[in-house]
C-alpha positions as CSV (number, residue, x, y, z in Angstrom):
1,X,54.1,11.2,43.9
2,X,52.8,12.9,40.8
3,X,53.0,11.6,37.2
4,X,55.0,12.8,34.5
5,X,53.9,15.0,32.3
6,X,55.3,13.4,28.8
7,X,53.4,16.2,26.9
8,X,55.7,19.2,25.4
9,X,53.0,21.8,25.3
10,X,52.0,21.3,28.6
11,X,54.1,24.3,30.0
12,X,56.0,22.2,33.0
13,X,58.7,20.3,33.6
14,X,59.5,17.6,34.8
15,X,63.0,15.7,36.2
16,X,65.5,13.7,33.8
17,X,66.4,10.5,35.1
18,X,70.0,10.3,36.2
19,X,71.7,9.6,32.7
20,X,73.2,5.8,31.7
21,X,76.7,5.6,31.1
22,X,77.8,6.6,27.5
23,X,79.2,3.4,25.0
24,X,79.6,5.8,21.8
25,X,82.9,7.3,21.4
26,X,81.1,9.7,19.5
27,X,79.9,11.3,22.3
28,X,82.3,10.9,24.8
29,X,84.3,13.4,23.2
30,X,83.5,17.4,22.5
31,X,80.7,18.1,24.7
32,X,80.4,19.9,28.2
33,X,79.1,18.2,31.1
34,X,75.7,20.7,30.4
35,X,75.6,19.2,27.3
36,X,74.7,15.4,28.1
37,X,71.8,16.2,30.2
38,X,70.0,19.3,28.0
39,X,71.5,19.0,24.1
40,X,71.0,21.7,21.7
41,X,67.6,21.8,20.1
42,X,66.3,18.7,22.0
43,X,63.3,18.4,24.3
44,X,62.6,16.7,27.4
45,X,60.4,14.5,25.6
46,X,62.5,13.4,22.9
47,X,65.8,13.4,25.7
48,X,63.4,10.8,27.4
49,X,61.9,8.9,24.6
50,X,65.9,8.4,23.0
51,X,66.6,7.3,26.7
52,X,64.0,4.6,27.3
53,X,64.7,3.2,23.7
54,X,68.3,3.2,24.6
55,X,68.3,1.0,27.5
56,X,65.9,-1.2,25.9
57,X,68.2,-2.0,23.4
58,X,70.7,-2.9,25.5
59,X,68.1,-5.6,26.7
60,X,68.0,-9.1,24.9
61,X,63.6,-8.8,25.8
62,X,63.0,-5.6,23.5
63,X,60.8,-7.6,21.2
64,X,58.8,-8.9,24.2
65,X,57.9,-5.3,25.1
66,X,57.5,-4.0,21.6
67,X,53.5,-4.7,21.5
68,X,53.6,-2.7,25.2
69,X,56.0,0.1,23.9
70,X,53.0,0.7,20.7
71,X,50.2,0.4,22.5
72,X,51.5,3.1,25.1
73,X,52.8,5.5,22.2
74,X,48.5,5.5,20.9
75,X,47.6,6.3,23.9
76,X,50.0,9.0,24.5
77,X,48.9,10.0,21.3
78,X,45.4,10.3,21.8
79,X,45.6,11.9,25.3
80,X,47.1,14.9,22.9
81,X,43.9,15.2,20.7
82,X,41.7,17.6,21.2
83,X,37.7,16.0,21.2
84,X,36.1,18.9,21.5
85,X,35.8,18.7,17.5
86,X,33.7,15.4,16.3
87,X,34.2,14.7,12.5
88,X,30.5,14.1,11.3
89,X,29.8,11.4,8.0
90,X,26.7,12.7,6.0
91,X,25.6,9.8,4.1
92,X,22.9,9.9,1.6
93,X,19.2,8.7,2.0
94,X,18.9,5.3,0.2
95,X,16.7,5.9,-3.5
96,X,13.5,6.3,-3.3
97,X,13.3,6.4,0.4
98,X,12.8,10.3,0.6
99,X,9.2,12.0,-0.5
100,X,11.2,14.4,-3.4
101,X,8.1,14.6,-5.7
102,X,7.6,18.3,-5.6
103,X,10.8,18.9,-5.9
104,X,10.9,16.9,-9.3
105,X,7.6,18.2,-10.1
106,X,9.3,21.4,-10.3
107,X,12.3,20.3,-12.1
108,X,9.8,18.5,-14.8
109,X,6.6,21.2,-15.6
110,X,8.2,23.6,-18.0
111,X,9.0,21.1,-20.1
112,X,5.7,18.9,-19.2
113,X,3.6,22.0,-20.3
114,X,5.6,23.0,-23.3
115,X,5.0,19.3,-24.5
116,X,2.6,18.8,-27.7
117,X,3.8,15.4,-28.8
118,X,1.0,13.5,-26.7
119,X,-1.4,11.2,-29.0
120,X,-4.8,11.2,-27.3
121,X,-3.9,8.2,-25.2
122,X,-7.6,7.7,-24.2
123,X,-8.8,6.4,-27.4
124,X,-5.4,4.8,-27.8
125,X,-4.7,3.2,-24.8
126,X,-5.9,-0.7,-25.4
127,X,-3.6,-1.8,-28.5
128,X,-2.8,-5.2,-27.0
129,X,-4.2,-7.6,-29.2
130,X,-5.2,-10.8,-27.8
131,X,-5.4,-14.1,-30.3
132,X,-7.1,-15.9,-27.7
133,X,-10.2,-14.2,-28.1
134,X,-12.5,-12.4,-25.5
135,X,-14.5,-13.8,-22.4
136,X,-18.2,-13.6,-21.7
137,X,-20.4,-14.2,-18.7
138,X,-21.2,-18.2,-18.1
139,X,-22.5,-17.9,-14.1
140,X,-25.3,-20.2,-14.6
141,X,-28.7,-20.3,-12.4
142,X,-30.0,-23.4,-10.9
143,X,-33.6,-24.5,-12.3
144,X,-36.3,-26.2,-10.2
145,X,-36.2,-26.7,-6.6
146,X,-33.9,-27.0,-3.5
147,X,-34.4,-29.6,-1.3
148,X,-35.4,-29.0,2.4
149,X,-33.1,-27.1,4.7
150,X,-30.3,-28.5,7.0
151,X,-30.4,-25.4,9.2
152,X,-29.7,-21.6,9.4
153,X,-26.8,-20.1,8.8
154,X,-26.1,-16.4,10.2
155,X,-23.6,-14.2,9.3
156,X,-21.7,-10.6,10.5
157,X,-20.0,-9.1,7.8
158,X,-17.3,-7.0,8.8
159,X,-14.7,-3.6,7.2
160,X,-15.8,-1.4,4.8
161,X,-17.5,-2.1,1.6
162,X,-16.1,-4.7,-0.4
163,X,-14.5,-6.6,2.4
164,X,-18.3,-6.9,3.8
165,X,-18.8,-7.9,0.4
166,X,-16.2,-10.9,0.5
167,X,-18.4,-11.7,3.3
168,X,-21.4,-11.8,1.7
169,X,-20.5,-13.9,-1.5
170,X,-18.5,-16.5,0.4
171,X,-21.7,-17.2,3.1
172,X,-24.1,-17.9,-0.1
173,X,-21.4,-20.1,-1.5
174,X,-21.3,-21.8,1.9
175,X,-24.8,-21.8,2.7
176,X,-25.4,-23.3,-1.1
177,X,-22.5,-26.0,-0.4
178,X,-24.3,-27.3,3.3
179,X,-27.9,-26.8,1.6
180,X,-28.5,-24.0,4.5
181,X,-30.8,-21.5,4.6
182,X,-28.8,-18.0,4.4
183,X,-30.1,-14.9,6.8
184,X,-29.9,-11.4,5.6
185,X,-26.0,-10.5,6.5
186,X,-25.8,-8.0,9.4
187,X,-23.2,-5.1,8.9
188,X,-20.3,-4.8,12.0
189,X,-20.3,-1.3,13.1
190,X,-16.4,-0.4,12.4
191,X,-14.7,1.8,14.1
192,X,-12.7,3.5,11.9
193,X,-15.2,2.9,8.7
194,X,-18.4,4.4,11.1
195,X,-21.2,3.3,9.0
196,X,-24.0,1.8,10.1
197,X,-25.9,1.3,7.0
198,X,-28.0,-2.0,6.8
199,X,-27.8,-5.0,4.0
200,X,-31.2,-2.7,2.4
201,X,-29.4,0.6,2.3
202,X,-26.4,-0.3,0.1
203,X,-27.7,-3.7,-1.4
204,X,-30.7,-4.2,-3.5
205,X,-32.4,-7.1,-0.9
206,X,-35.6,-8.5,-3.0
207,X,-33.1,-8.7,-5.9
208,X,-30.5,-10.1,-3.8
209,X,-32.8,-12.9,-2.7
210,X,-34.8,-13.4,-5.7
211,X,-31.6,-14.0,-8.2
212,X,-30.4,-16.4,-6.0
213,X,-33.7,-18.5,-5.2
214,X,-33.1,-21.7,-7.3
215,X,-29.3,-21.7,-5.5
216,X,-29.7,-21.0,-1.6
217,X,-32.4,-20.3,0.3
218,X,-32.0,-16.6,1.3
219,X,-34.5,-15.2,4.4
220,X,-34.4,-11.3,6.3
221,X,-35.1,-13.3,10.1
222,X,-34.4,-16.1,12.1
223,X,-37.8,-18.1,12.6
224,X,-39.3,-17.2,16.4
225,X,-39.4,-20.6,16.7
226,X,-35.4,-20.7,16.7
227,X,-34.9,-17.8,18.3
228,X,-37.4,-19.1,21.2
229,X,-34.9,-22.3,21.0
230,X,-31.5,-19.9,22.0
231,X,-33.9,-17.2,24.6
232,X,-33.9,-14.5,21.8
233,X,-29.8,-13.9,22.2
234,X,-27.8,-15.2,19.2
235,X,-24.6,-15.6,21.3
236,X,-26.1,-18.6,22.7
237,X,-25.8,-20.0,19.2
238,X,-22.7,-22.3,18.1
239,X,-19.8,-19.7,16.8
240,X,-17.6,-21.6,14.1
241,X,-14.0,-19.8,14.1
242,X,-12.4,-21.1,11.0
243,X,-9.3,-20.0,9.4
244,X,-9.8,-18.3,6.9
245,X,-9.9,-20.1,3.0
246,X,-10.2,-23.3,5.3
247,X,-10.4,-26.5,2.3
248,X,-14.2,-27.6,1.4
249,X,-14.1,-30.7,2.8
250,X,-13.9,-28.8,6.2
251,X,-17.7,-27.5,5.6
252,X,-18.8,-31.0,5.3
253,X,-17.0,-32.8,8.1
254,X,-16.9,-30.3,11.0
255,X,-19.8,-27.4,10.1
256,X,-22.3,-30.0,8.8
257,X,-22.9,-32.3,11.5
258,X,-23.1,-29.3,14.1
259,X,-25.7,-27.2,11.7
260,X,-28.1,-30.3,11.5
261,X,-27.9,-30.9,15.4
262,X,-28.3,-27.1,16.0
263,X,-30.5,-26.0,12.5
264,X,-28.3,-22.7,13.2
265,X,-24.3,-21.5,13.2
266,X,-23.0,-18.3,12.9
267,X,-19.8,-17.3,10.8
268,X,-18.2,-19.3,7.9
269,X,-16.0,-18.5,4.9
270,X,-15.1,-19.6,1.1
271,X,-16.5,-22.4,-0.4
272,X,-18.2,-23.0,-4.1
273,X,-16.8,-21.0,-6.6
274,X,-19.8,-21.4,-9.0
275,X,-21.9,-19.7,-6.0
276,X,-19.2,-17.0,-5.7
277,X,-19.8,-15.6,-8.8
278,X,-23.4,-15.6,-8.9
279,X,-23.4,-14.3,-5.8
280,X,-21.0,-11.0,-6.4
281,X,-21.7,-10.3,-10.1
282,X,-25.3,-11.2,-10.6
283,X,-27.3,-11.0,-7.4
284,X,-25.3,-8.6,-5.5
285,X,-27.0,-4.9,-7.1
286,X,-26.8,-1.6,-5.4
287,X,-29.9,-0.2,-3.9
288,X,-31.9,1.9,-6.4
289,X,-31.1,4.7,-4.7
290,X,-27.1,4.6,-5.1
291,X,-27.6,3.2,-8.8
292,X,-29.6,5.9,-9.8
293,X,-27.2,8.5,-8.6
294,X,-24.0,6.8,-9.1
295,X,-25.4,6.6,-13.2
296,X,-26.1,9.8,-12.6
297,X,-22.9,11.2,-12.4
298,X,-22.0,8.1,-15.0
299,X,-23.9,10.0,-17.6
300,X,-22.8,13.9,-16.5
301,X,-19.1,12.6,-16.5
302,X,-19.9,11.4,-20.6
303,X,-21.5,14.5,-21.2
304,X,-18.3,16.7,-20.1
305,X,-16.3,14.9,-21.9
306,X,-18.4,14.5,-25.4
307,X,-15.5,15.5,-27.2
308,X,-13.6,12.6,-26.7
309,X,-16.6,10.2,-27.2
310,X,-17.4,10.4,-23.9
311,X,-14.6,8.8,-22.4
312,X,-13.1,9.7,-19.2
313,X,-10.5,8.4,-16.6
314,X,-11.3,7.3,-13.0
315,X,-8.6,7.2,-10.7
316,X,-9.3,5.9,-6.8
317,X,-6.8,7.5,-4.5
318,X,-6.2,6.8,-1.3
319,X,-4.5,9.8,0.9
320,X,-6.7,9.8,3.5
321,X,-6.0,10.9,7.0
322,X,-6.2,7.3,8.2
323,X,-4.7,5.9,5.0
324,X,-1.9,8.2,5.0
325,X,-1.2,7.4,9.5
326,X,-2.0,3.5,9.1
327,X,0.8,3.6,6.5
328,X,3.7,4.9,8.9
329,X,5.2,7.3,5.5
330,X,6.6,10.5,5.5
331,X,5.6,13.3,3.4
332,X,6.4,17.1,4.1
333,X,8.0,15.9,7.1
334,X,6.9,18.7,8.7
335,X,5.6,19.4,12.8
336,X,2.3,19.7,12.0
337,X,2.0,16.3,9.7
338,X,4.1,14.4,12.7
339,X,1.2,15.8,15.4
340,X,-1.7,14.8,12.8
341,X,-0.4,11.3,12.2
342,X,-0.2,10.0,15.3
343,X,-3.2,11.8,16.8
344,X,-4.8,9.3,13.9
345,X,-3.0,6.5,14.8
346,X,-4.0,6.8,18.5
347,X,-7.5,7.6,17.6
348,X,-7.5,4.2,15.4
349,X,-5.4,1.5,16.2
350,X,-5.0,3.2,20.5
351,X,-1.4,2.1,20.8
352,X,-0.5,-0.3,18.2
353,X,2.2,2.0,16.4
354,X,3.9,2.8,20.0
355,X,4.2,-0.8,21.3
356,X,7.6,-1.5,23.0
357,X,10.1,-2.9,20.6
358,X,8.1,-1.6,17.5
359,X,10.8,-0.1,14.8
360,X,8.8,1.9,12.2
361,X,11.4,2.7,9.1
362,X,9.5,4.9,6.9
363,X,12.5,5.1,4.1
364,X,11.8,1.3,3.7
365,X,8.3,1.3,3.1
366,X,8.8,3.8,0.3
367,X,11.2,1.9,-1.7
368,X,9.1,-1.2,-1.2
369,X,6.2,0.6,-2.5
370,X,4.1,0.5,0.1
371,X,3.4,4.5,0.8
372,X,0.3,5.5,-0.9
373,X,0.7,8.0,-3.6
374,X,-0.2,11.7,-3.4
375,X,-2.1,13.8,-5.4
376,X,0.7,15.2,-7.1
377,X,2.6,11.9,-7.9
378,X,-0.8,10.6,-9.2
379,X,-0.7,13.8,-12.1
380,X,2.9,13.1,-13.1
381,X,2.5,9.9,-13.7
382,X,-1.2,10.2,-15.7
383,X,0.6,13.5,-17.6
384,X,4.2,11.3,-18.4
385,X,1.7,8.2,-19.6
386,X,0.3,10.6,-22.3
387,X,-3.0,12.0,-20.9
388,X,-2.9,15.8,-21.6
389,X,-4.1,18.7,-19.8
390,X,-7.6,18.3,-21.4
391,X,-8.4,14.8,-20.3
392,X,-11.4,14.3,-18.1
393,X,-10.8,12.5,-14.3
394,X,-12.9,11.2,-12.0
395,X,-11.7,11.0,-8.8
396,X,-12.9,8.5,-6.1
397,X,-11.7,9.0,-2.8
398,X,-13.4,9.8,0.7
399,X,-11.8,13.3,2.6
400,X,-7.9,13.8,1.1
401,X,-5.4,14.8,4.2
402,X,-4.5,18.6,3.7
403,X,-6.6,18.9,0.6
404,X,-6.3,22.4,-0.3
405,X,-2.1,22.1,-0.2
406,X,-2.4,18.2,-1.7
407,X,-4.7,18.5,-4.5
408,X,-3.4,21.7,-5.9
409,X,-0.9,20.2,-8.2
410,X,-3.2,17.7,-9.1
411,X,-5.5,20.3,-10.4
412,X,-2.9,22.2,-12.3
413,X,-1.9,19.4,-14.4
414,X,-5.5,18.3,-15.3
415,X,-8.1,21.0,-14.3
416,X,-11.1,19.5,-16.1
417,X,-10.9,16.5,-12.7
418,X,-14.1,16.0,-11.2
419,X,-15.4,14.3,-7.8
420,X,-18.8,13.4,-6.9
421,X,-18.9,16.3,-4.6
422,X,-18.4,18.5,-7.7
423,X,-20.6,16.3,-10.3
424,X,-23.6,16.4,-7.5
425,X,-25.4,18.5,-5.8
426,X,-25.9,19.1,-1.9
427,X,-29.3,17.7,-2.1
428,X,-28.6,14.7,-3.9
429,X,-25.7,13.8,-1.9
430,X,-27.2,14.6,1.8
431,X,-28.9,11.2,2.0
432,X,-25.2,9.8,1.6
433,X,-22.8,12.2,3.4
434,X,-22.4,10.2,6.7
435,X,-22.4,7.0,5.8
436,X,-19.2,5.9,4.3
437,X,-20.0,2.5,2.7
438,X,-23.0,4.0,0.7
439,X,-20.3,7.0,-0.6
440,X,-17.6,4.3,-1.7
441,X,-20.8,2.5,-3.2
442,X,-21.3,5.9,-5.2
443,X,-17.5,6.2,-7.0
444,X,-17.6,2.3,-7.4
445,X,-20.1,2.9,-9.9
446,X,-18.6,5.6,-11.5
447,X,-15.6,3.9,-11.8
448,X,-16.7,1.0,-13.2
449,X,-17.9,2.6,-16.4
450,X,-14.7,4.4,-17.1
451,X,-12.9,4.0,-20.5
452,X,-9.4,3.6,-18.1
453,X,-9.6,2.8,-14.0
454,X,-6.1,4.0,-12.3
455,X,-5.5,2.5,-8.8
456,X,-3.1,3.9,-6.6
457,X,-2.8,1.8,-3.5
458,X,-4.1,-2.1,-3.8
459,X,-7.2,-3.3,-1.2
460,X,-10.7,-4.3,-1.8
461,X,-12.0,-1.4,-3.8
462,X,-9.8,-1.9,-7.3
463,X,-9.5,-5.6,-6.3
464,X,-12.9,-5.8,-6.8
465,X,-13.3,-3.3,-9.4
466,X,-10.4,-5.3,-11.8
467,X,-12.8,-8.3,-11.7
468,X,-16.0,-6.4,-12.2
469,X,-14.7,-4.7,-15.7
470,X,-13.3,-7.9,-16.2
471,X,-16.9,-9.3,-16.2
472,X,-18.4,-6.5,-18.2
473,X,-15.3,-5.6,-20.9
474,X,-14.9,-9.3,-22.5
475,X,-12.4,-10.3,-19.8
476,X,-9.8,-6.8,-19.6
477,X,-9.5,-5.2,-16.9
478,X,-9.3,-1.8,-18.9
479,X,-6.9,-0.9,-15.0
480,X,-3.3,0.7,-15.0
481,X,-1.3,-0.6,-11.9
482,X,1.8,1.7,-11.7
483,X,4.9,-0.1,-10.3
484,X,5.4,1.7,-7.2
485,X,8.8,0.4,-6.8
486,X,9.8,1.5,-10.1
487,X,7.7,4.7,-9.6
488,X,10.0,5.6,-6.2
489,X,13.1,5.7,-7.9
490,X,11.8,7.6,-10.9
491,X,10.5,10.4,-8.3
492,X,13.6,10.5,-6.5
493,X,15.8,11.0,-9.4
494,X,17.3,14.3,-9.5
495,X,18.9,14.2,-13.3
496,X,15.7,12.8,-15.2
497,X,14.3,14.4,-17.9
498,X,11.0,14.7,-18.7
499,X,11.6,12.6,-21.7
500,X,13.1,9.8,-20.0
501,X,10.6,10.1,-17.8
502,X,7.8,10.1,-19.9
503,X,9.3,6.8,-21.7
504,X,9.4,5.2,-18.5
505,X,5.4,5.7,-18.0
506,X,4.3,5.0,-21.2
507,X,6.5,1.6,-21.1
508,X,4.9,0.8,-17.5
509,X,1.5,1.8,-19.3
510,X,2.0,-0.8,-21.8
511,X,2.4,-3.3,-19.1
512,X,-0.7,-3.1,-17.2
513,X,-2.4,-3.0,-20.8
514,X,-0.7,-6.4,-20.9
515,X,-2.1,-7.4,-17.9
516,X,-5.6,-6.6,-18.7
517,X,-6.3,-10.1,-20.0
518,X,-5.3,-12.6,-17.2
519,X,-6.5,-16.0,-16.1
520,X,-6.7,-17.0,-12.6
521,X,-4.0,-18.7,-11.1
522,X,-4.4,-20.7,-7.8
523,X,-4.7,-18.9,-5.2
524,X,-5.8,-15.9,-6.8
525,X,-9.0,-14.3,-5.9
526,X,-12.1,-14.7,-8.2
527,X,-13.1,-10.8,-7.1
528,X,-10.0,-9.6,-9.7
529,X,-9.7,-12.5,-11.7
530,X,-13.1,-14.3,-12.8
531,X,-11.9,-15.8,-15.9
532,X,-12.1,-18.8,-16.3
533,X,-14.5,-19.6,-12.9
534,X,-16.9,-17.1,-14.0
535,X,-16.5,-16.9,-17.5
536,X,-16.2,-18.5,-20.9
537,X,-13.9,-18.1,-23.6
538,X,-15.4,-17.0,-27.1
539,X,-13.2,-18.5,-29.4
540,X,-13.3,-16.9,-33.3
541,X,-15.2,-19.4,-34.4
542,X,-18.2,-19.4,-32.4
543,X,-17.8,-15.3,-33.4
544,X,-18.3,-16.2,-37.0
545,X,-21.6,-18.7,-36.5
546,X,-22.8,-16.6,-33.8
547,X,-22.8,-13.4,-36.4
548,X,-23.8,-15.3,-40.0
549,X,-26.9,-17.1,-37.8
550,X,-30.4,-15.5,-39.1
């Protein structure tokens, strides 16, 4: 037996039931006996469907079988849709999720160029005033002696510059606290860093050791007597692994007792704070070597930029190959950037982006601010902030992914930008070329002396760069930190001026300016905040004695 075929524009035909017996006197009269199985203008469907309903009505159960009755009309009329047509929904990126810069870029340079109303924000940048007064140096050396040694303490310091530096300055603080002697910190070769300078080649060791003399014993070697004790192989010595910013109280009770029944342990972390700072802005100098070049270019950036009193602005950008895969953002979107990326990522990290179950949503690291900002973002926001075309940049950053296509708007909006690869010649930089830690070393210093340090994408390099001008510029940071969050939604705005754009900056400006002056809160790292740990405040009346004394 074959189905029924209820639909009308099948082409077929199918047989009526026999017909129920008429009640309406309507129709019992005037029509033929043709007429009550194929009316006028009727088809077989509807004949059927008026049937069914009929007979149903006649039943006392019709509501019982309504639910059935709509549930079979869907279905019927769904079998008579065509889905060879799907309806597709477009829906819009969410703001800021989407790299748009050059499109706004675009949208923004005629009237960006056409602009004369920008003051020169370089000598007007630091307005804030502060009633507190400014900060000075207060790390105070030790005078006399240090009591005999409880033991050796030997440390690896690993990552790139200033995260071996962490290293460093929290070993002499632990090393003071325990009354160890300190070894000369050994560098971990890193595999993505590649460096494998020595403590000598970046650090200045004889000052190193000599500023910290009345503090912590500081030696280059283990005794032969010691390493006699553990057969010349120092992983026969007791490893500590302690969590990192473990309390102080932990250095006494567990690492003490072991380092004077040993007189040598390897690894351990934070501890006096007093030590710290001595340690990272007082004995901690770069070699002669990378001072004399990095004041060098120091001195060649002042010169090119004499007219404006030899003030310039440094900028650390981080757009990297690695920098730009680790982070997981889109930029171009294109074939070739998808291939590069995650060549990088397996190169670095061998499989830690394609784990099973790992989601990567690159929308949602833009709007949170995370992706690090290009070349071309980094000029918009310098040019809406109010540095003009003239200004003079310095720009630290190691190899920039796609340079010739990334750093070409960059260099439209402020052509007078310089790198140490422009400031120096071949010759002076050869000795430095391979060796990454000595290159960061290099812009560090540079940067440090800059009337205004931009950074771009957090880690140890501003980190410790904040602190450091803090030290030196009577507690200001002298740092803009765009918002990246706010900066997102700016670049993703279609209808913004350049106006309201430029409002924006100069308001977020303001804020780090704001910021400059800030005391460290617990928690917070003495590296970006050394006031008040490392520093004293000058109040206005110790200025006033301090300049009427003879």
């Amino acid at each position: 037996m074959h189905p029924y075929n209820r639909l009308p524009s099948s082409g077929h035909s199918t047989p009526s039931p026999p017909p129920s017996p008429l009640r309406s006197p309507r129709l019992r009269h005037g029509r033929s006996k043709a007429g009550r199985f194929n009316p006028p203008g009727r088809t077989l469907l509807q004949r059927l469907t008026w049937h069914i309903l009929s007979v149903l009505i006649r039943r006392q159960g019709v509501f019982l079988f309504a639910p059935l009755l709509y549930i079979s009309g869907m279905l019927l009329y769904m079998g008579s849709v065509s889905f060879d047509v799907v309806p597709v929904i477009n829906h819009r990126p969410a703001p800021g999720s989407v790299y748009r810069s050059p499109q706004l870029y675009a949208k923004l340079r005629p009237e960006m160029d056409s602009d004369n109303s920008s003051a020169d924000a370089i000598s007007t940048i630091w307005k804030h005033s502060y009633k507190g007064g400014e900060w000075r140096p207060c790390t105070n050396k030790s005078s006399g002696g240090l009591p005999d040694s409880n033991g050796y303490i030997y440390v690896e310091a690993n990552g790139g510059l200033n995260q071996q530096r962490t290293s460093i300055c929290n070993a002499v603080s632990v090393a003071g606290y325990l009354n160890a002697t300190l070894v000369i910190p050994n560098f971990h070769f890193h595999s993505i860093w590649r460096d494998p300078s020595k403590f000598d080649d970046i650090y200045d060791e004889d000052y190193f050791v000599s500023t910290l003399e009345n503090d912590v014993r500081v030696v280059n070697k283990i005794p032969e007597y010691l390493m006699e004790r553990f057969d010349h192989n120092l992983t026969n010595v007791y490893n500590f692994r302690v969590k990192a910013w473990s309390p102080i109280q932990y250095y006494g009770e567990a690492v003490l007792p072991k380092l004077l029944e040993e007189k040598l342990s390897f690894d351990a972390p934070p501890a006096v704070q007093r030590l710290r700072c001595l340690a990272n802005y007082e004995a901690l100098k770069f070699s002669s070597p990378i001072l004399t070049l990095g004041e060098t270019l120091v001195a060649r950036m002042k010169e090119r930029s004499a007219k404006y009193g030899g003030k310039y602005v440094s900028v650390h950008l981080r757009f990297e190959e690695d920098m730009v895969a680790f982070s997981c953002c889109i930029f171009d979107g294109g074939k070739k950037e998808k291939e590069d990326m995650d060549a990088a990522r397996e190169r670095g990290w061998k499989g830690k982006f394609t784990k099973p179950g790992r989601v990567i949503r690159p929308g949602a690291i833009r709007i949170n601010g995370k992706c690090p900002l290009t070349p071309l973002e980094v000029g918009l926001i310098l040019r809406g902030m109010g540095f003009d075309k003239s200004t003079f940049i310095y720009l630290a950053s190691g190899k920039i992914y796609n340079a010739e296509k990334n750093m070409a708007p960059l260099l439209e909006m402020f052509p007078n930008l310089q790198t140490k690869e422009m400031l120096a010649s071949e010759e002076e930089l050869a000795p430095y070329k391979n060796y990454s830690s000595r290159m960061a070393a290099i812009d560090y210093t540079v940067c440090l002396h800059s009337e205004v340090f931009v950074t771009t994408q957090g880690g140890n390099f501003p980190h410790f760069l904040m602190g450091h001008r803090r030290y030196l510029y009577g507690g200001h940071s002298k740092t803009i930190r765009p918002d990246k969050r706010k900066l997102v939604l700016l670049f993703d705005n279609p209808n913004i001026g350049w106006r309201s754009f430029k409002r924006q900056l100069l308001n977020m400006r303001s804020h780090s300016d704001s910021k400059g002056h800030e005391i460290k809160r617990r928690n917070d790292s003495i590296y970006t905040f050394p006031c008040p740990d490392c520093m004293c405040r000058v109040n206005k009346t110790e200025d006033t004695k301090s300049s009427s004394a003879p």
